[in-house]
N, C-alpha and C positions, 0 to 999 in steps of 0.2 A: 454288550460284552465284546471283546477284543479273543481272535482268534490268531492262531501265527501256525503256518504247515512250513516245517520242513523234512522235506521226502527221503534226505541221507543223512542224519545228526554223526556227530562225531565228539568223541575223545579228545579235544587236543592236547599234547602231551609237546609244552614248550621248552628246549634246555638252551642254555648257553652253554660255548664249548670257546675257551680262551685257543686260539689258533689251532683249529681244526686241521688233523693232516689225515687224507685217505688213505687207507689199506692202513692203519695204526691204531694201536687204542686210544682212546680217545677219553677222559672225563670230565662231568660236567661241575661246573660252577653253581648254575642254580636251574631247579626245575620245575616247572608250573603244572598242574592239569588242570581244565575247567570242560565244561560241555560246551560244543561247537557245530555251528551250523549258521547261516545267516537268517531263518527264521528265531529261529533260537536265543541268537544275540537281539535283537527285536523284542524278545519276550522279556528279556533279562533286562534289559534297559527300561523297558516297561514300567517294572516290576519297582524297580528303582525309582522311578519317577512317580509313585503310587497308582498307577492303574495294575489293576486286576487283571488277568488273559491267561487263557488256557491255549498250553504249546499242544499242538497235534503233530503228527508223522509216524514213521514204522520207527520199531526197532527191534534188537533182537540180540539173544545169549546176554553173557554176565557183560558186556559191556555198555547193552542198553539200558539193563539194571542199574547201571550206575548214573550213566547219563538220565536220566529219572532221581535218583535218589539225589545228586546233585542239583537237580533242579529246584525240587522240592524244597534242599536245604537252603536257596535263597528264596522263596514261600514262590514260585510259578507254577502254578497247579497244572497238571502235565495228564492228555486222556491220549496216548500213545498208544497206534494197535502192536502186537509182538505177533511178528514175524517168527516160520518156524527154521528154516533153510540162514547159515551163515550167523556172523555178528555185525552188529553196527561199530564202523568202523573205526581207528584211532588214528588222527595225524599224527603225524609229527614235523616238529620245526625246529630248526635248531638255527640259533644267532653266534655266529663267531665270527671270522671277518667277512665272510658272507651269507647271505639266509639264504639256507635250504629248507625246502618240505617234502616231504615221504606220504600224500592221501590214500588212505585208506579203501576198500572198492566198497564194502557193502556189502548187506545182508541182499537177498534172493528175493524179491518183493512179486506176487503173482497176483491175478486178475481177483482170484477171491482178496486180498487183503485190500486191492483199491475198490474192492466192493463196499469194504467197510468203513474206507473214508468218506466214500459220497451218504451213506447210512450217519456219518457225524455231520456232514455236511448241513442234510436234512434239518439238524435240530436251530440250526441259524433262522435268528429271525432278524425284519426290518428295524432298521439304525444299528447292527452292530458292525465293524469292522473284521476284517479276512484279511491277511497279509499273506503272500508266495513269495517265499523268498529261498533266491540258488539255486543248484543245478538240478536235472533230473536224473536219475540215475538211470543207467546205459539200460536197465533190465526194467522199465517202464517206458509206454509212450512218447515221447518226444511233446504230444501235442497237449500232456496230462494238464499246465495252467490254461489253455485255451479251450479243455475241455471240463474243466471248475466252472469256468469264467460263463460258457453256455449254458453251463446245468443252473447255475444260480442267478441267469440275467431275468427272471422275472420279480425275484427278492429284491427290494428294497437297501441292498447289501451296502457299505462301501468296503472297494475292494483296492487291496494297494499289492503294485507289483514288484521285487526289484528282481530282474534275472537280465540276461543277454540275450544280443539280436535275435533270432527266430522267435527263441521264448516271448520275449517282450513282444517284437511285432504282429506277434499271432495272436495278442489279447485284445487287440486296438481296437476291434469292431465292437469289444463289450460293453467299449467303455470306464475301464478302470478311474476310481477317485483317484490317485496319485500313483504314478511310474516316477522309478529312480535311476536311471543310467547316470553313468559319469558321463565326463568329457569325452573320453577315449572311446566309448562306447556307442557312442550318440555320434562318433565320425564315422564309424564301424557299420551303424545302421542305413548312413548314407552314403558311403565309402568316402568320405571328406576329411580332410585334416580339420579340427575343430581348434582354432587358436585364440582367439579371443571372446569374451563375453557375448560382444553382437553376435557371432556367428551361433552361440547355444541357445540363444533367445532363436533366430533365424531358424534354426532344425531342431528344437522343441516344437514351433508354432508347427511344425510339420506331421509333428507326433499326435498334435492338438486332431490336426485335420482329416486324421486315420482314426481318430475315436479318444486320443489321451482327454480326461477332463482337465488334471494338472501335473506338471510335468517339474519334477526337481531334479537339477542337476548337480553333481557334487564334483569338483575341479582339485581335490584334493588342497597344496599350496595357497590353488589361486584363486581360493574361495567357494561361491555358491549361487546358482540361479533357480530363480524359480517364477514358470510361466504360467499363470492360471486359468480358471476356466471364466471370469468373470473378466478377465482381459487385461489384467494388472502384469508386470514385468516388476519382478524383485530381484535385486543383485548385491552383494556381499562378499567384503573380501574374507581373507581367512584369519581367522583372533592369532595372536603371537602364542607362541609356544614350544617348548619342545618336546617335539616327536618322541612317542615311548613304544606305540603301538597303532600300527597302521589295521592289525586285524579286528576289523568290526565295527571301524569309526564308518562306512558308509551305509551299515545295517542299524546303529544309532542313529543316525540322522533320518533313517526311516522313522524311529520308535519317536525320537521328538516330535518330528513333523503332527506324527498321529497325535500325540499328548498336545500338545500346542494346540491344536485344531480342535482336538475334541473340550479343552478348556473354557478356549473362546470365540470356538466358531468363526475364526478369523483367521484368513491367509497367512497374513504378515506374520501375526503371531507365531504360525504355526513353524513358518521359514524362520524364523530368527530362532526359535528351540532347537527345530532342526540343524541347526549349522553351528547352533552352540554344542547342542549332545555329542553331536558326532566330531567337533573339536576335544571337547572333554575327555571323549574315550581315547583316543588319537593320543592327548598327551599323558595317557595316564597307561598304568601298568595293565589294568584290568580294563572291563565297560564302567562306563561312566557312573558315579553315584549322582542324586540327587544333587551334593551340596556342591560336587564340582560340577555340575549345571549352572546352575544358580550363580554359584559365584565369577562362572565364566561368561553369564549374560550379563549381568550387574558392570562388568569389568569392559565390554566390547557395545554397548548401546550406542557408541558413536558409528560403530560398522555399517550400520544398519538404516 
C-alpha cells in the first residue's frame, strides 16, 4: 500500500484576473478550486495512474470537509485526523500579468493530534511506500520527517522524501528510497550554483553518501537527473510543451517515479514515468491524467 502525509492541505483557490490593478476592484475571468498540498498532489497523480493510496495529514473546520470530500470524489481514499483549534487553510493564486499567492497559515496541530499520526503509522507494514512531502507547519516540530523516519527505520518501509534543505538533510541518515530536490535546492544544500547536469550528478552522489539511496533531481526546462543506489546516472532532457501549470509538476514526478518503480522494479523505468508525469502535469490545466502520461511517453522515448 502507498501512503502520502501531508501535514498543511490546502484549498487552492486559482483565478485569473486580465490586468490586475491594486487598491481596485478587480474581476475574474476564470476560477479553479481543487485540494492542495504537495503530499496530496502525489496521491492524486497516484490515483490517476491506478495505484491505490491512502492521503494522511490534519485537517480541520468546513474547509477540511471539503478538501476530503474532494478527494474522495477523484476515488483517493483519505484517513485524515480533524484537528479541533483553526481551519485548514485556503491559497490563493491569482494569474494576470503576474502570479501572485496569498497561503494560508493553518489549523493549531498539538502533540496529542501527532500522537495520532504515529498511532496510523503503526498500521504500516514491510514493502509498502510512505511519501513526506512540503513544508511543516510553524506550530509543529521542525524535525517531525526526521522523526517518522527514526520511528519507522526498523520497518522494512520504502520511504520517499520531497521537502527543503534541513527537512531533506535531516532524513539522510535513515536512509530514504528516493529524495526529490530540484536544481536550485540541491545548490542551496551546498550553497553552490548548480549549472549543468555534471554538476547534479556531482552533489546528488553527495546526498548518496549522507545516507540518500536514490536521488532525483528535477531541473524544471532543463530536464531531469537521476542518481541511484546501484550506481547507474540517468539524464533527460525536458519533452517539448507548453507550459500551463508549473504547480505540482514536481510532486508528479514524485508520483511516477513511485508507479514506474513499483511496475517494474526498474530505475530507468521508473525516471522515464517520472519526468514524463511531471511534464504532463506542467502542460496541462490540472495534475496529469493517465492518458496524458502515456501519450507523453510514447511521444519523448527518444529523450531517454
Amino acid at each position: 500500500m502507498i501512503y502520502t502525509v501531508t501535514f498543511n492541505p490546502s484549498l487552492d483557490y486559482i483565478v485569473s484576473v486580465d490586468n490586475f490593478k491594486a487598491g481596485e476592484v478587480n474581476r475574474t475571468t476564470d476560477e479553479i478550486i481543487f485540494p492542495g498540498g504537495k503530499g496530496i498532489n502525489v496521491s492524486i497523480v497516484l490515483k490517476n495512474l491506478g495505484f491505490d493510496n491512502t492521503a494522511l495529514g490534519f485537517m480541520a473546520g468546513f474547509t477540511g470537509d471539503e478538501i476530503s470530500r474532494l478527494l474522495e470524489e477523484k476515488g483517493v481514499k483519505t484517513d485524515f485526523i480533524h484537528v479541533e483549534k483553526g481551519l485548514s487553510r485556503i491559497n490563493v493564486k491569482m494569474r494576470s500579468n503576474e502570479e501572485s499567492e496569498i497561503n494560508g497559515r493553518g489549523p493549531e496541530i498539538l502533540q496529542s493530534d501527532i500522537d495520532k499520526l504515529y498511532k496510523q503509522l503503526d498500521k504500516l507494514q514491510e514493502g509498502d511506500t510512505l511519501v513526506l512531502a512540503g513544508s511543516i507547519p510553524s506550530v509543529m516540530p521542525e524535525s517531525m520527517y526526521m522523526d517518522i523516519m527514526k520511528y519507522l527505520q526498523d520497518k522494512k518501509i520504502d520511504i520517499a522524501v520531497d521537502a527543503t534543505r534541513d527537512l531533506l538533510v535531516n532524513v539522510l541518515p535513515y536512509k530514504p528510497f528516493v529524495i526529490k530536490p530540484n536544481n536550485h535546492e540541491l545548490g542551496e544544500i551546498f550553497n553552490v550554483k548548480i549549472e549543468t547536469k555534471d554538476d547534479v550528478v556531482k552533489y546528488a552522489k553527495k546526498l548518496q553518501e549522507k545516507g540518500a539511496r536514490n536521488v532525483l533531481v528535477s531541473m524544471a526546462g532543463d530536464g531531469a537527473v537521476l542518481v541511484t543506489e546501484d550506481g547507474n546516472e540517468f539524464r533527460a532532457e525536458a519533452p517539448k510543451g507548453d507550459l500551463k501549470n508549473s504547480v505540482g509538476a514536481g510532486d508528479s514526478m514524485v508520483a511516477g517515479f513511485i508507479a514506474g518503480y513499483l511496475t517494474k522494479k526498474d530505475y530507468f523505468e521508473a525516471f522515464k514515468m517520472g519526468v514524463c508525469t511531471g511534464s504532463a502535469s506542467a502542460f496541462s490545466e490540472e495534475l496529469a491524467t493517465k492518458a496524458e502520461v502515456e501519450a507523453l511517453y510514447e511521444k519523448n522515448k527518444d529523450l531517454f
